[in-house]
N, C-alpha and C positions, 0 to 999 in steps of 0.2 A: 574096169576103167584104167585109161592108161595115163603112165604119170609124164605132166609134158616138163620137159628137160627145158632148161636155161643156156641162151646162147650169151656167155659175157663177153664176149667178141663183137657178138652184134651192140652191145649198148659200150659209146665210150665213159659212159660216168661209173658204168662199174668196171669198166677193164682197168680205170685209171687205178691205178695206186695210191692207197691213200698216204699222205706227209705222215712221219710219226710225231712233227712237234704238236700237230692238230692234238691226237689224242691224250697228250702230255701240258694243252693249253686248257679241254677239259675237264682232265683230273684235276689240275692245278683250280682251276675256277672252282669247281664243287667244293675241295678244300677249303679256299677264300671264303665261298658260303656258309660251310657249316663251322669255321671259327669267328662270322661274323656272328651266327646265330649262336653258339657259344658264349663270343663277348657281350652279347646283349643279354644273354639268362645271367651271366655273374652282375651284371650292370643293374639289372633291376632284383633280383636278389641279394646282393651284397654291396654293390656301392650307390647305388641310386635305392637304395631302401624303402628310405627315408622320405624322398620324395613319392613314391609311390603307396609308401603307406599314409600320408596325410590325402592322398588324392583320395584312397580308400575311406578314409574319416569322411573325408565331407560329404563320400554318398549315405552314408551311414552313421557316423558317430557324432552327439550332436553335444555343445553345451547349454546344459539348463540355467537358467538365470533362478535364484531363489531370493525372489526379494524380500528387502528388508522392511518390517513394520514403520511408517512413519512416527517420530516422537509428538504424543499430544500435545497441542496448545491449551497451558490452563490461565484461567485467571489468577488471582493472588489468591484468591481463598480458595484454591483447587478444583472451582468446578471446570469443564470442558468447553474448551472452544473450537476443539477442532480433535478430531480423532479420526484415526481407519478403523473401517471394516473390510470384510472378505467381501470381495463380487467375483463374480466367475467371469469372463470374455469367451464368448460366442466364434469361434474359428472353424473352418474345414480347409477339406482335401479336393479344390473342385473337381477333377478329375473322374471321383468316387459316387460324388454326389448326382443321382437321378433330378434334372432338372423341371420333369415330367412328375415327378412325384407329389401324390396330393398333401400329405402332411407337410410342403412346405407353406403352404396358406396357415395352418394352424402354428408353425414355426414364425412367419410374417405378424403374426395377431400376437404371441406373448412378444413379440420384440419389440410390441407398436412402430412395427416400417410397411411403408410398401410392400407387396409382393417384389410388385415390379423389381424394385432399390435390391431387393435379397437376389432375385434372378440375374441382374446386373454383377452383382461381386461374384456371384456362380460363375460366371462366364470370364474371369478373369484371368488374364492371359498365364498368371503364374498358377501353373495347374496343382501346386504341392501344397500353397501356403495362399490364403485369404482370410483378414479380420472380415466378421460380419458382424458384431456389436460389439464393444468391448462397456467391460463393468454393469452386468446388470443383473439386480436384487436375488436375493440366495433361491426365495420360493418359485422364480421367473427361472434359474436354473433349472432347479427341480425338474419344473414341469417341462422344458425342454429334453432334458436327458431322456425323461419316459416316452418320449415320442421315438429315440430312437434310429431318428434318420441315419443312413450310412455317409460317412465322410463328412458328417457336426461332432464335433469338440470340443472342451472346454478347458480353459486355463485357470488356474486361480489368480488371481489380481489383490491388489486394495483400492478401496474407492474413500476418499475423504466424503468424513460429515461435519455438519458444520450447527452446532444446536442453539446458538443466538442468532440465527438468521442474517436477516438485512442492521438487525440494530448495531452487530460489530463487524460487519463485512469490512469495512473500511481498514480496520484495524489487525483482521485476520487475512484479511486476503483470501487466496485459494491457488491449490493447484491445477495442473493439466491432467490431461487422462493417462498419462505418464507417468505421474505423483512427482511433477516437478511445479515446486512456487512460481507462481505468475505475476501475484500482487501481496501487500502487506506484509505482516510477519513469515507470511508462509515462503515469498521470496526473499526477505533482508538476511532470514536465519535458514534459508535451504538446504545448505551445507550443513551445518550441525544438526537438522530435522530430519535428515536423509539417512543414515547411517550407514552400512553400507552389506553391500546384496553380496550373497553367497554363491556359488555356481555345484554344481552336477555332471559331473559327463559320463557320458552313456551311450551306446549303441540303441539304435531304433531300426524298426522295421519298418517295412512303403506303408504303414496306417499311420504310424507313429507313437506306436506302442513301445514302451522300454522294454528291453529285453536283456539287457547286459548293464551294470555301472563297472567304467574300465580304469577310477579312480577315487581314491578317498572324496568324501563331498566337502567339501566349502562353506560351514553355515554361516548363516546370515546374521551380519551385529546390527539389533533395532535403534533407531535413532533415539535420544534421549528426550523427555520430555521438556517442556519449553513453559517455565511460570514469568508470566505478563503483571507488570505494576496495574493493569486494568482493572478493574472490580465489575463486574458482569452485572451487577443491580443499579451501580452508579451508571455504567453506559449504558444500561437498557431505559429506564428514568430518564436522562436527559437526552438522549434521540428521541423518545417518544415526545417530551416535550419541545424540542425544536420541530419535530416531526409537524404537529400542533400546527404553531406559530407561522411556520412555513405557510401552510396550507389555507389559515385563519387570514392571513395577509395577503394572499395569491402570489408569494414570491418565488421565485426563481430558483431558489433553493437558501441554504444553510448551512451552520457549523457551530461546532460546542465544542470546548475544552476546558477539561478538569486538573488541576495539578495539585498535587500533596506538597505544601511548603515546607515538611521537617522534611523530608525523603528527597525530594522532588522527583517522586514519582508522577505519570501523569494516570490518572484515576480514571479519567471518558476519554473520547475522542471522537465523536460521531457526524455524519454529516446528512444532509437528505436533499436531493432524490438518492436515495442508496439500490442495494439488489438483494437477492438472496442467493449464498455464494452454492448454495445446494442445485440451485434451477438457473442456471447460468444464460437459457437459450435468451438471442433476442435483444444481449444487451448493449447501452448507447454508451458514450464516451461521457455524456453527464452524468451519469449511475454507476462510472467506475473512480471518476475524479475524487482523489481525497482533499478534498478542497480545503481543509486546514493546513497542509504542507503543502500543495499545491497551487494554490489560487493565493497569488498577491494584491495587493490594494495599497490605495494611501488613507494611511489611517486617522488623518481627521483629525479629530479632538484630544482622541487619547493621547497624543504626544504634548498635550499642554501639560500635565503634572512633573514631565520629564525639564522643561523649562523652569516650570518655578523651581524644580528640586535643584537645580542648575545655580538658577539664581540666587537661593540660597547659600550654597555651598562656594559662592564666588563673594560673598559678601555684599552682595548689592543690592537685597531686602531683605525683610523679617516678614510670617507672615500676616503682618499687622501694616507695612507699608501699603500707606495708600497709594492708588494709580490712576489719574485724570482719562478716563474713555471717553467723557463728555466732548464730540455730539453722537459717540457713536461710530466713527470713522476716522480714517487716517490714512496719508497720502504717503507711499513710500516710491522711490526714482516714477512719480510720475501716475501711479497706479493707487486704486482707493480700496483699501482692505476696510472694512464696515461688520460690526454685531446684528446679529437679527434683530436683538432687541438693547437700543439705547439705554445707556448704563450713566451716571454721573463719577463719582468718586469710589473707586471698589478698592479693597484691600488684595491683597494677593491673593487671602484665601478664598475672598468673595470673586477674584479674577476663574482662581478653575470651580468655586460651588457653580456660577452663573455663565462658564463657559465663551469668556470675551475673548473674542479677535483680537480688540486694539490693545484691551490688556495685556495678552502673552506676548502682543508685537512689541510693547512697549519694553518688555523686560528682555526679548530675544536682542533686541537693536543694542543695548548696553552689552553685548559679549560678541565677541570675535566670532565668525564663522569656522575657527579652528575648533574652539571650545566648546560647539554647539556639537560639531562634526563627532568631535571625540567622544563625547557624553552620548548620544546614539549610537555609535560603535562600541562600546562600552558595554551598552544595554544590548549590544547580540543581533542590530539592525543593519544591514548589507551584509551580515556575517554569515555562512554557510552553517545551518541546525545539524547540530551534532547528536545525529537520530539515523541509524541505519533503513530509516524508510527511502525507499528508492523517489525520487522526482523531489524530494523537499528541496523549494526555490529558495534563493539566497535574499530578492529582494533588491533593493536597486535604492540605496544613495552614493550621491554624486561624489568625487573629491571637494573639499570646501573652498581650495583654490581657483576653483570655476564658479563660485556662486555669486550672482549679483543681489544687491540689497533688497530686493524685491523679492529673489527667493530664498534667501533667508528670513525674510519677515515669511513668506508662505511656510518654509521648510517646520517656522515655530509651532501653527496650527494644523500639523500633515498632513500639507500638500508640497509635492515635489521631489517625494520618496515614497518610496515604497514597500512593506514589508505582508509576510503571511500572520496567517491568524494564530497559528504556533509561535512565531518570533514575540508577537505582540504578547501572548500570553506567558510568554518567558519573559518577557521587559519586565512586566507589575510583578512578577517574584521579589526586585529589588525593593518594592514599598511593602511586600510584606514579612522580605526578611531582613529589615532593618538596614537597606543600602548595599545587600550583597546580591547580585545574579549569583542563583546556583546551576549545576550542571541537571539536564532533566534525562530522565531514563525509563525504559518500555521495559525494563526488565524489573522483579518485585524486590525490594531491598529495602530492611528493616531498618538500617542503619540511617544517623542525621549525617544531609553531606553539608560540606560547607564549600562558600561560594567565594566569588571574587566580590571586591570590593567598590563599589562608583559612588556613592553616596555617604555620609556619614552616618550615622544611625541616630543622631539628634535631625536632622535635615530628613532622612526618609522617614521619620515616623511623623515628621510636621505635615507633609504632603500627604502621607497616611491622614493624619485629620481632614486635611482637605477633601478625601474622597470622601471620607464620610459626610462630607457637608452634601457635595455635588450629589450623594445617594440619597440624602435625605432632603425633607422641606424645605423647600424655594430652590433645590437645585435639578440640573437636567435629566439625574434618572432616582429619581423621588421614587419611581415603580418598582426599584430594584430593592425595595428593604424586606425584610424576610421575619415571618412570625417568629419570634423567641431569637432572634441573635442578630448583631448590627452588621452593618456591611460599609463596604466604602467600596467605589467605582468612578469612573470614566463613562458617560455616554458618547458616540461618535456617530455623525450623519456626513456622508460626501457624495456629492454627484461623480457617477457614473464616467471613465473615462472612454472617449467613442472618436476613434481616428484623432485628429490631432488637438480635440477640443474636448468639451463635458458636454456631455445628456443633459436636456435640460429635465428631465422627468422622469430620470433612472438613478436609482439613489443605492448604498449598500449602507446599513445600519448596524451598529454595533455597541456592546455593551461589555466592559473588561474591569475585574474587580476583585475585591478578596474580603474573605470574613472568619473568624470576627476580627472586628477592628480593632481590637487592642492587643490581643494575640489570633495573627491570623493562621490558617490552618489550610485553607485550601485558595487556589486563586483561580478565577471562571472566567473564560472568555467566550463572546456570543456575537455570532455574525450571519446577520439575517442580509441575501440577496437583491437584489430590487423589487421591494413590496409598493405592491402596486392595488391596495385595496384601503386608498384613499390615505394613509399613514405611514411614515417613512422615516422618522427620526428614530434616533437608538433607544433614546429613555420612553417609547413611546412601543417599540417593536420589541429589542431585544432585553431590553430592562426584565420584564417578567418571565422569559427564560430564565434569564441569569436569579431572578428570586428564589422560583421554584424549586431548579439545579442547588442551590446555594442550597438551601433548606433539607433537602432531603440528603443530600453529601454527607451533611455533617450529622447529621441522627444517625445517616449510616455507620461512619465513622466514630460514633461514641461522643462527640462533641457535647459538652453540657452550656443551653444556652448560658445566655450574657444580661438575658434584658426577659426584663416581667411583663414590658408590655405591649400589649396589641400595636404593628402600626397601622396608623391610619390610613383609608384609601385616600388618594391623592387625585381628584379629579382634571384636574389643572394642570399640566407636566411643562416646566420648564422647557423653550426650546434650545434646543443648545447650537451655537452659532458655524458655520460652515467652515 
């Protein structure tokens, strides 16, 4: 074969000449390249490192959170109101996971969900990372793990318990699935509940297995345990009996509060319709309400012993001065304040045993509405509860600069203000400690506190007699005496306030009181909702709570009764007047 020869004559692109800058624009450009690739290997190896090695972390190196044990809530006498356990969470890699596979139906059946609900998180867009239950029971683990499925996982968790149920929910509250407080103590004291979480970091592989730790670990400080002034016998006892009364009256719902008067610890606090903070599905905003710090009112009657104590202490009766209520009524700018029931000549004490309108209006009219204002603000009413519970309302009186004589004649019998069932039950601390508000506390503390001063201690313990009139024979909560030790109390009935007027046939009833009367020890307050099963006054609804409550408090407490003898049932109950 013959070799064919090249004419470069005949072609001008090769006869041409090539430039020499050409081949010197070449060399020079390959240069430029392999010193840019150069400066980019010193770049990511030596001065962009740093950056590149975090980009390498986050395909791989992960930080573990190791959380911290919540601190128990106890009662005062150490039992449990709130504690963790371990639960495991339910997580995959959907990616991994065969969505065809039949053990996920038997995966669906211990998790009580759907198939469907599990197939749905399968398919989730983020292929590496999906919760599919979180926190559920150690044996419900178990049985999951031995199934075995490829790309299911398990995390360790804590799940709050909560072992008084509904009767202290109000008072405990509960967390998220987070283990962050939502309500009650579990939210006011979160931060100190919480302790604080430890971390891990480590290299993982595409399952998400550890395979490297690439630093010392972080452990975790458990939150410290949390003891509550509550006594767990005393709030289970008197929810259950509000519980009761509630439901015996067909009302609307309820409230109890307990307070220790050497301590001022508060002992209960219960309300009902309550929940169970364990089974939380489903619930309404009436089952979460702590309606003792939350739900305010005008509290009626109970602010009459706060007048005569008033009146006392301004020198303008004894209480042996007599009061003209005869016929019954009295005319103030225009408007007729009137007793349920006509009265003739009552002495002061007989004014709050028998709970008269024109009585208290009589002796409110003889003082300034500055004087009136101060002596309520005094007693902790319009005043912000100094109680780390979240929503406790302040309550609502007016400045006394704006009040016309008409609502000061009302203001006397409470209407026209409004306080919580917490404030009210803070006010009657002054009649049982001798004229001083003390400060009240969720926390348990052996120590006596001592209070401020409104009252003198001759004047609050004369108004003290008067409750025990009002508790006893011919007065309005006759219901409220208690086997083996005396009481003294305030009953309180007010219609309902409904847009810019009152229900005529919506009532809140209430009963507020302390025992024993001579040295008292605990002070109860009871506010029963609109009972609508034919009965609606306080010494008629909430009286017998507050007995009950009374009675068993103080057996718990060690109290040695006062009184030998039986009281009598009292068929007949005083009404007490609006």
């Amino acid at each position: 074969m013959g070799v064919r020869s090249i004419n470069y004559s005949a072609s001008p692109l090769l006869a041409s000449r090539t430039p020499v800058w050409r081949s010197k624009f070449i060399v020079a450009g390959l240069a430029v390249a392999f010193a840019g690739l150069a400066g980019r290997a010193a770049y990511v190896q030596v001065f962009g490192n740093d950056f590149f090695q975090r980009q390498g972390e986050v395909r791989f190196a992960r930080t573990l959170e190791l959380p911290a044990n919540r601190g128990r809530v106890l009662d005062r006498n150490g039992l449990i109101l709130a504690s963790s356990v371990v639960a495991q969470s339910i997580w995959a890699i959907p990616e991994d996971v065969d969505r065809a596979d039949p053990q996920l139906r038997q995966l669906a059946k211990l998790l009580d969900m759907p198939l469907a609900t599990v197939r749905k998180r399968l398919a989730n867009e983020d292929k590496t990372f999906v919760w599919i239950k979180r926190q559920v029971d150690e044996p419900v683990a178990r049985q999951i793990a031995a199934l075995g499925i490829k790309g299911i996982y398990q995390r360790r968790e804590y799940k709050r318990e909560y072992p008084e149920g509904e009767a202290a929910a109000h008072v405990v509250g509960f967390t998220n699935v987070e283990d962050r407080g939502q309500e009650g103590v579990e939210l006011a004291f979160n931060k100190q509940l919480s302790g604080r979480n430890g971390s891990r970091r480590v290299i993982k592989d595409r399952l998400g297995r550890v395979v490297e730790d690439v630093r010392d670990v972080v452990p975790p400080v458990d939150g410290p345990d949390l003891q509550l002034s509550i006594d767990s016998k005393v709030q289970f006892f008197a929810y259950q009996k509000l519980k009761e009364a509630v439901q015996a009256h067909k009302a609307r719902a309820g409230s109890v509060m307990v307070i220790d008067t050497l301590t001022g610890e508060v002992l209960a606090l219960a309300n009902y319709p309550s929940f169970n903070p364990n089974h939380r599905q489903n619930l309404s905003g009436e089952q979460l309400r702590n309606r003792v710090l939350t739900d305010s009112f005008e509290p009626g009657s109970t602010m009459k012993p706060f007048i005569a104590a008033l009146a006392l202490e301004k020198g303008l009766v004894t209480p042996r001065t007599p009061i003209h209520t005869a016929p019954g009524r009295i005319m103030i700018g225009g408007s007729s304040i009137s007793d349920t029931h006509p009265h003739d000549v009552l002495t002061v004490a007989e004014v709050i045993q028998k709970s008269s309108n024109v009585g208290t209006v009589k002796m409110a009219m003889q003082m300034s509405p500055r004087e009136m204002w101060e002596t309520y603000a005094q007693a902790g009413f319009g005043q912000k509860p100094q109680v780390p519970f979240p929503g406790a309302v302040t309550g609502r009186l007016r400045p006394y600069k704006s009040w016309r004589p008409i609502e000061q004649a009302t203001m006397s019998y409470g209407y026209g203000l409004s306080t919580s069932l917490f404030q009210l039950a803070h006010a009657y601390t002054i009649f049982a400690r001798d004229g001083e508000l003390i400060p009240l506390s969720l926390q348990k503390s052996t120590e006596p506190v001592s209070g401020v001063r409104v009252f003198s201690a001759k004047n609050a313990i004369a108004v003290r007699q008067m409750l025990g009139l009002a508790a006893g024979p011919g007065g309005t909560g006759s219901r409220a005496q208690t086997m083996g030790y005396s009481v003294g109390g305030k009953s309180g009935t007010a219609h309902k306030q409904e847009g810019k007027g009152y229900a005529e046939k919506k009532y809140r009833s209430w009963f507020v009181g302390l025992a024993p009367i001579e040295a008292p020890r605990i002070v109860v307050a009871v506010m029963i909702d609109e009972p609508s099963n034919g009965q609606y006054y306080g010494g008629v609804v909430a009286a017998p709570v507050f007995s009950e409550t009374v009675q068993q408090t103080l057996r718990i407490l060690g109290v040695q009764p006062d009184m030998n003898v039986k009281p009598q049932i009292v068929a007949d109950v005083v009404e007490e007047s609006f």
